[in-house]
C-alpha positions as CSV (number, residue, x, y, z in Angstrom):
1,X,24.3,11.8,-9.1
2,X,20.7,10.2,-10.1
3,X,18.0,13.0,-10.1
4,X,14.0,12.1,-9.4
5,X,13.6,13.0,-13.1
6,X,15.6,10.3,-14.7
7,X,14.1,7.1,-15.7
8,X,14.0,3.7,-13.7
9,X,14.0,0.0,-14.2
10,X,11.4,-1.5,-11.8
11,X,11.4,-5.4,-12.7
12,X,9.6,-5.5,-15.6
13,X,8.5,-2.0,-15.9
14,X,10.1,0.6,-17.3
15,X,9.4,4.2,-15.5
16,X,9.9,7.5,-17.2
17,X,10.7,9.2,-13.6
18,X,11.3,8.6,-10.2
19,X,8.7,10.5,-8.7
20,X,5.6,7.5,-7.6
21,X,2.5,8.0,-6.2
22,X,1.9,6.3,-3.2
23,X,-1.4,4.5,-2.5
24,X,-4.0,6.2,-0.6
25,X,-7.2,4.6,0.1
26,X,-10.2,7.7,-0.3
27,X,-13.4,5.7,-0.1
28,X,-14.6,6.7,-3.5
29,X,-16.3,3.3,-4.7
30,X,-19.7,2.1,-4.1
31,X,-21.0,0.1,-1.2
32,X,-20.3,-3.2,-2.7
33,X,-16.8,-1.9,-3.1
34,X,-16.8,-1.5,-6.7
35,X,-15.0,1.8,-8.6
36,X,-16.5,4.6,-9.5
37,X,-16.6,6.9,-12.6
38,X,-15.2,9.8,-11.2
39,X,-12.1,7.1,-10.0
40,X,-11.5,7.0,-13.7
41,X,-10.8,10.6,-13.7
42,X,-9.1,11.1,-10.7
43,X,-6.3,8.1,-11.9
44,X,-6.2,9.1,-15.0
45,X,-5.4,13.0,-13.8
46,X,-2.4,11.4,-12.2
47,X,-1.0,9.5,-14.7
48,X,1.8,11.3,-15.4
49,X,3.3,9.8,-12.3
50,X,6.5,7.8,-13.0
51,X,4.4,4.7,-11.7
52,X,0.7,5.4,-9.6
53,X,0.5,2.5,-6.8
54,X,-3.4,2.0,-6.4
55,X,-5.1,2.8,-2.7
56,X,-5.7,-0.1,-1.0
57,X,-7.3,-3.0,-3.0
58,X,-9.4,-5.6,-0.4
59,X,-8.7,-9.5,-1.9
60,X,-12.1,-10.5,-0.2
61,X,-14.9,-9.3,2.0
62,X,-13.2,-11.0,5.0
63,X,-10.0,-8.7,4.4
64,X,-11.9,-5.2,3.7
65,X,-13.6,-3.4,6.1
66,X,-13.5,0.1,5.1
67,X,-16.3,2.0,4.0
68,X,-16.6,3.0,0.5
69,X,-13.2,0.9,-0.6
70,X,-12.9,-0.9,-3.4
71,X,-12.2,-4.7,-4.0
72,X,-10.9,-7.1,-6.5
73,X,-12.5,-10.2,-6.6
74,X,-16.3,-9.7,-7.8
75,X,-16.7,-9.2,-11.9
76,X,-18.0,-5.7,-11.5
77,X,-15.5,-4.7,-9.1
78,X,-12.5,-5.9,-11.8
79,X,-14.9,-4.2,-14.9
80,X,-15.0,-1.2,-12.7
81,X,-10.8,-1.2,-12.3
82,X,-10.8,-2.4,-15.8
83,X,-11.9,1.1,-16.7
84,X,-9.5,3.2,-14.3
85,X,-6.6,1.4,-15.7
86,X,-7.8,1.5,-19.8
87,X,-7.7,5.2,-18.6
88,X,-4.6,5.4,-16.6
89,X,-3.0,3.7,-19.8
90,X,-4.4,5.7,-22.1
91,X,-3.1,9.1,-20.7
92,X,0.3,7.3,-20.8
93,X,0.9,6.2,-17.3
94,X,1.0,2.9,-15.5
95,X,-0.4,1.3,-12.6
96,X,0.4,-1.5,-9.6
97,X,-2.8,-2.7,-7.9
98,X,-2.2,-2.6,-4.1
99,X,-3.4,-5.7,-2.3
100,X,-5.2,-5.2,1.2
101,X,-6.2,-7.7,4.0
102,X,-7.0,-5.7,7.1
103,X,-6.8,-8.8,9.4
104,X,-8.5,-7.8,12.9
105,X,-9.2,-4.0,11.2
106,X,-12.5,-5.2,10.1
107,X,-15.3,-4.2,11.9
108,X,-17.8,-7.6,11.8
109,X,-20.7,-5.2,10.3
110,X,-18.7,-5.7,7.2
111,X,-18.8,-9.3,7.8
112,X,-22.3,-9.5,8.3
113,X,-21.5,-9.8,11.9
114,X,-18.8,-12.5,11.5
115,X,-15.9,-12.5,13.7
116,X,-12.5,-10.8,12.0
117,X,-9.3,-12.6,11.5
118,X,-5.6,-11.9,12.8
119,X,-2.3,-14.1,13.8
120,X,-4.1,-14.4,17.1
121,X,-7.0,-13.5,19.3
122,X,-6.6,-9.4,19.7
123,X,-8.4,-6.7,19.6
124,X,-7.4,-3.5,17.6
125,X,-7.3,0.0,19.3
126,X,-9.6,2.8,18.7
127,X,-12.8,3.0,16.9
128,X,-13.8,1.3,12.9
129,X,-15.4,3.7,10.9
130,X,-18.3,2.1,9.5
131,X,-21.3,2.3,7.2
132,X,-23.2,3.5,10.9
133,X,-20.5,5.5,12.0
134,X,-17.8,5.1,14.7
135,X,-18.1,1.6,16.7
136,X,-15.5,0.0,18.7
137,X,-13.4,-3.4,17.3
138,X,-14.1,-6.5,18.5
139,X,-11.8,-9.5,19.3
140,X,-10.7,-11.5,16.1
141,X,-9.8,-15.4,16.4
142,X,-6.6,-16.9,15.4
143,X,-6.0,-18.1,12.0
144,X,-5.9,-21.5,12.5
145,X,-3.1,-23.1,10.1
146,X,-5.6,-24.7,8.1
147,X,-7.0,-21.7,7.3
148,X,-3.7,-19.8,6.3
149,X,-3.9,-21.5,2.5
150,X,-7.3,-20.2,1.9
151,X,-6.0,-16.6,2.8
152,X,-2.9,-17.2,0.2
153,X,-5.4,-18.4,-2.7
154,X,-7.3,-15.7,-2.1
155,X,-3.9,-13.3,-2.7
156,X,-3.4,-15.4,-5.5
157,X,-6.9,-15.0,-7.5
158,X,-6.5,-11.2,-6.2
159,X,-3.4,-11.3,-8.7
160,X,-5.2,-13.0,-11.5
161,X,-7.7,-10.3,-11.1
162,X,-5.6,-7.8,-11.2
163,X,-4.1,-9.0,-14.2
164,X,-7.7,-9.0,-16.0
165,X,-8.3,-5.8,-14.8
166,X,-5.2,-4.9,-16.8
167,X,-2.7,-3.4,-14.0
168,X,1.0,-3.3,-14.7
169,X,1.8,-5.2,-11.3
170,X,1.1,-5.7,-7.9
171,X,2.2,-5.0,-4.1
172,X,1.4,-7.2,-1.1
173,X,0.1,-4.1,1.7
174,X,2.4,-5.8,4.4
175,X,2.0,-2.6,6.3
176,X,0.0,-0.1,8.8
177,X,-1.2,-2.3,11.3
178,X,-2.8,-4.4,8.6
179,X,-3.3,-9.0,8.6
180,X,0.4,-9.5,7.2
181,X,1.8,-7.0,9.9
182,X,-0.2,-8.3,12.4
183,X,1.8,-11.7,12.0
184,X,5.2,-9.6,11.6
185,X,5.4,-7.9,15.1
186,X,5.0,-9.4,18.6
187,X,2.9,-7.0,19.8
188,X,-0.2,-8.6,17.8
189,X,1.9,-12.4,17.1
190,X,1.2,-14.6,20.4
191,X,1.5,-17.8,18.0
192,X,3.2,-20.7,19.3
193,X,3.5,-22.4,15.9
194,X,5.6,-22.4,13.0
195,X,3.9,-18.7,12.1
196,X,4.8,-17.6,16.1
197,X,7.7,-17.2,18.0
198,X,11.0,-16.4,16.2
199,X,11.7,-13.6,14.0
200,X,11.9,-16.1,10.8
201,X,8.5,-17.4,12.2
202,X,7.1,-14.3,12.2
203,X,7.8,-13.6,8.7
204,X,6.6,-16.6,7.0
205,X,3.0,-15.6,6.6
206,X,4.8,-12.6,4.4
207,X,6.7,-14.7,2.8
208,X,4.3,-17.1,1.6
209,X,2.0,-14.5,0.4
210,X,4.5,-12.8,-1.1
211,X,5.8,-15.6,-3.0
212,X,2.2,-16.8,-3.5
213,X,1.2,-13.5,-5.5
214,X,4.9,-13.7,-7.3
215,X,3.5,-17.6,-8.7
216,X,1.2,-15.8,-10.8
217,X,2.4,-12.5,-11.9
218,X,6.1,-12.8,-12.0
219,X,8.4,-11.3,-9.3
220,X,9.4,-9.1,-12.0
221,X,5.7,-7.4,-11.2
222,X,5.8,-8.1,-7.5
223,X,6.5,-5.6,-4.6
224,X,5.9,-5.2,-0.9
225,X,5.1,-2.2,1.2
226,X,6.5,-2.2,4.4
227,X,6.4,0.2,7.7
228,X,9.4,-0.4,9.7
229,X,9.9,3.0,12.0
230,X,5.9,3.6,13.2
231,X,3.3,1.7,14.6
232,X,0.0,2.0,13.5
233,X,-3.1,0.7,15.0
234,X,-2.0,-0.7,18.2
235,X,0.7,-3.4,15.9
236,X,4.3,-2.4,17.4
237,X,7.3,-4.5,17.7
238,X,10.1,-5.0,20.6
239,X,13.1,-5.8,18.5
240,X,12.3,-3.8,14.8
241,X,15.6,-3.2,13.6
242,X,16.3,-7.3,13.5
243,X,12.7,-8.1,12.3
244,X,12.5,-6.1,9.3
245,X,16.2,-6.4,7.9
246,X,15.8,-10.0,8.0
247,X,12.3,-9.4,6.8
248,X,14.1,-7.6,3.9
249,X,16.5,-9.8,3.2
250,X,14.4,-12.8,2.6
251,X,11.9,-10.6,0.3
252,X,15.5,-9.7,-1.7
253,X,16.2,-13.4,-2.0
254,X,12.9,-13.9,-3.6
255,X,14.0,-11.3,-6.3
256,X,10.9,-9.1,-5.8
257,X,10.9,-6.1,-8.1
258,X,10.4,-3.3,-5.2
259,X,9.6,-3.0,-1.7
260,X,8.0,0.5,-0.6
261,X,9.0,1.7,2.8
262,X,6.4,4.3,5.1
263,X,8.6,5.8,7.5
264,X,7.4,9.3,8.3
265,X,9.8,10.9,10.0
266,X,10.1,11.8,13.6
267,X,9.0,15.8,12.9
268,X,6.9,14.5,10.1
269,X,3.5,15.9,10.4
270,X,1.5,12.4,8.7
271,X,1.6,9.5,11.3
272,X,4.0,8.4,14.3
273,X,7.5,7.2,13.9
274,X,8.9,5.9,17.3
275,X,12.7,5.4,16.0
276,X,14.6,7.0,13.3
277,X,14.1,5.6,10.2
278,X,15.8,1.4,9.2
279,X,15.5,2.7,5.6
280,X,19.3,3.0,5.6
281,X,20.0,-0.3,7.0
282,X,17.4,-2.0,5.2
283,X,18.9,-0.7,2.1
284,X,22.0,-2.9,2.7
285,X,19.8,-6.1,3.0
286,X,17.4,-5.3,-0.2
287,X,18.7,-6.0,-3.9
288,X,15.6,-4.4,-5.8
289,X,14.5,-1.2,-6.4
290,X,13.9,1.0,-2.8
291,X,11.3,3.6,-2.7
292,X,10.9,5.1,0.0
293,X,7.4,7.1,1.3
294,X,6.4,9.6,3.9
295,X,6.7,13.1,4.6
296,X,8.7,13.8,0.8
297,X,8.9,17.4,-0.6
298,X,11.6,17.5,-3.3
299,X,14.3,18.8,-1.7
300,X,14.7,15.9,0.5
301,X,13.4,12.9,-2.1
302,X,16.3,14.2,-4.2
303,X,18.9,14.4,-0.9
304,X,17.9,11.1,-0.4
305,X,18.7,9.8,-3.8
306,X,22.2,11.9,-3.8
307,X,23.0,9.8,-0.2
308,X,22.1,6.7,-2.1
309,X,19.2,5.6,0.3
310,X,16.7,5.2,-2.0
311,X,16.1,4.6,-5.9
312,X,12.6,6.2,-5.8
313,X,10.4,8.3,-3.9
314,X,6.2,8.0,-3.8
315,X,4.6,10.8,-2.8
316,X,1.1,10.8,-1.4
317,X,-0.7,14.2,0.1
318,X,1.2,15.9,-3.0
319,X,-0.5,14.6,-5.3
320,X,-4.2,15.1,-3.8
321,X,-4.0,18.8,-5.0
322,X,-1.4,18.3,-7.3
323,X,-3.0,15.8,-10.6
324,X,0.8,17.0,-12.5
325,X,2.9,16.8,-9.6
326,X,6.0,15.6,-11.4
327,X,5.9,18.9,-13.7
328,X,5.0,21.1,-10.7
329,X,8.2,19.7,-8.8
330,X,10.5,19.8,-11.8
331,X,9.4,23.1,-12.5
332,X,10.1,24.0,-8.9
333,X,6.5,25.6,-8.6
334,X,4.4,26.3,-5.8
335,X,1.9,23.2,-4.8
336,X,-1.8,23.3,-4.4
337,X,-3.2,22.7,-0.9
338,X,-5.4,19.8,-0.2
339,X,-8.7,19.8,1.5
340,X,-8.5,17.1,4.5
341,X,-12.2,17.7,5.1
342,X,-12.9,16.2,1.9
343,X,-10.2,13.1,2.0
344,X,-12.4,10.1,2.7
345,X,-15.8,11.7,1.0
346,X,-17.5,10.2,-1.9
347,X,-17.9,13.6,-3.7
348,X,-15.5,14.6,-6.8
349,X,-14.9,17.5,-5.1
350,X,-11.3,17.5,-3.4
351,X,-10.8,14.3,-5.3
352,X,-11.3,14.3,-9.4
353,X,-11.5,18.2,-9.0
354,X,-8.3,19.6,-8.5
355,X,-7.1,21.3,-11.5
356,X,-3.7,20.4,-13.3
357,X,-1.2,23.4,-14.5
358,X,-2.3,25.6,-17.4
359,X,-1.0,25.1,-20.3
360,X,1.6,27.6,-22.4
């Protein structure tokens, strides 16, 4: 039986634990997207996490359009993650940069009122939150295929910045409603060319970012999040059982070092699952390390690990409150309760200020 307390080979990183945390955008850099000082803290408070995945990273200004995010491809903004991982290192822990293109989920007042850009001409759901509040999406245009390399350099000098910003790895966000899940499901995919169409269509835009970002940092230091069960922002598929264990199985045959799956459950109180989890059958298809995300407390990470469906387990909400959450769960203790009011504020409080166990 593997407990969530024993270590784990992830590619080229070595984990003390099984117990991750999961990426979790807050909004805590500046308006030019660069980390903040109290972001230094707040990683660093966390660091005893077996490995932290970083909130949502934007590659460029045409990929980011959430207020108070941070980015990676400026100088300041990779000084500024410089400093959260010298830190994160320093209190012992290590940390995966999590790279973000939101595709049509960019409101065009982050684009200086450009158009956004998906797999083809759609319109997202809902309202953007934005520097001027709540305002409706607009249409984005179609990637033309010319324009597709440009988007996989810009993954690629993403990686190289991560890498000067000193993070242990990356993961391709291929996710929540976001650009590379936009081209995934037919629901937002009405191409008609080589990236349209079929289900091995439909995945080569992942693919070939996923291999792009690989070229520079080693597959060894390469994963991929994934969100299989639930639909997020209007980006559904008819057929996802077929989609995403052959979406799986070409990621395994890339030899990727993890792929990260959001599944909340039906009952789960965080985000809409229309199907029972594919975690199980995707598990078949998948050679690297599984961690699986959504919902977790410990008594079900660790039933999942006894049934063998997943080698890992990242925890988000848990660790808001929780800075030690590892200890707290080992120890069996009581957890802190988060704040949701102050989730996606740019204040320490609720975010750097949660306090850790005391001390015997």
């Amino acid at each position: 039986m593997t407990s969530l307390f024993q270590p784990l080979r992830v590619g080229a990183l070595q984990l003390p634990h099984r117990v991750l945390m999961a990426p979790m955008t807050r909004g805590r850099g500046t308006r030019e997207h660069v980390p903040t000082a109290i972001m230094i803290d707040y990683y660093a408070q966390r660091a005893s996490a077996g490995l932290i995945i970083s909130e949502a990273i934007g590659i460029t200004q045409q990929g980011l359009g959430w207020a108070y995010a941070t980015g990676l491809w400026s100088a300041e903004q990779i000084a500024g993650w410089k400093r959260v991982t010298d830190a994160v290192h320093a209190a012992g822990g290590q940390i995966i940069a999590q790279l973000w293109h939101m595709g049509r989920v960019v409101h065009p007042s982050f684009l200086a009122g450009g158009q956004p850009v998906s797999s083809s001409v759609t319109t997202a759901p809902g309202l953007a939150h934005t520097y001027l509040g709540k305002q409706p999406y607009t249409p984005a245009r179609a990637l033309p295929i010319e324009e597709i390399p440009e988007i996989l350099s810009q993954f690629q000098q993403a990686t190289r910045n991560a890498m000067e910003a000193g993070f242990d790895g990356v993961q391709v966000h291929a996710a929540n409603g976001y650009l590379v899940d936009q081209f995934l499901r037919d629901s937002g995919n009405f191409r008609t060319d080589e990236y349209g169409g079929s289900i091995d269509n439909r995945i080569r835009f992942l693919l070939e970012v996923t291999r792009a970002v690989a070229e520079v940092i080693g597959a060894d230091r390469t994963g991929v999040r994934l969100s299989p069960s639930s639909h997020d922002q209007g980006v559904r598929d008819s057929d996802p059982q077929t989609l995403f264990i052959r979406a799986a199985q070409a990621l395994s045959e890339l030899g990727i070092a993890h792929l990260e799956l959001r599944e909340p459950p039906l009952n789960g109180t965080f985000g809409v699952s229309e199907r029972p989890p594919l975690a199980p059958l995707i598990r078949e298809a998948f050679n690297g390390v599984l961690i699986l995300n959504s919902d977790y407390d410990v008594r079900r990470a660790q039933a999942a690990l006894d049934a063998g469906q997943a080698d890992a387990i990242a925890f988000g909400r848990p660790f808001i409150a929780n800075p030690d959450l590892p200890e707290r769960l080992l120890r069996h203790l009581a957890l802190a309760q988060d704040d949701p009011d102050t989730w996606f504020s740019q204040a320490a409080e609720g975010y750097s200020t949660y306090p850790a166990l005391a001390k015997y």
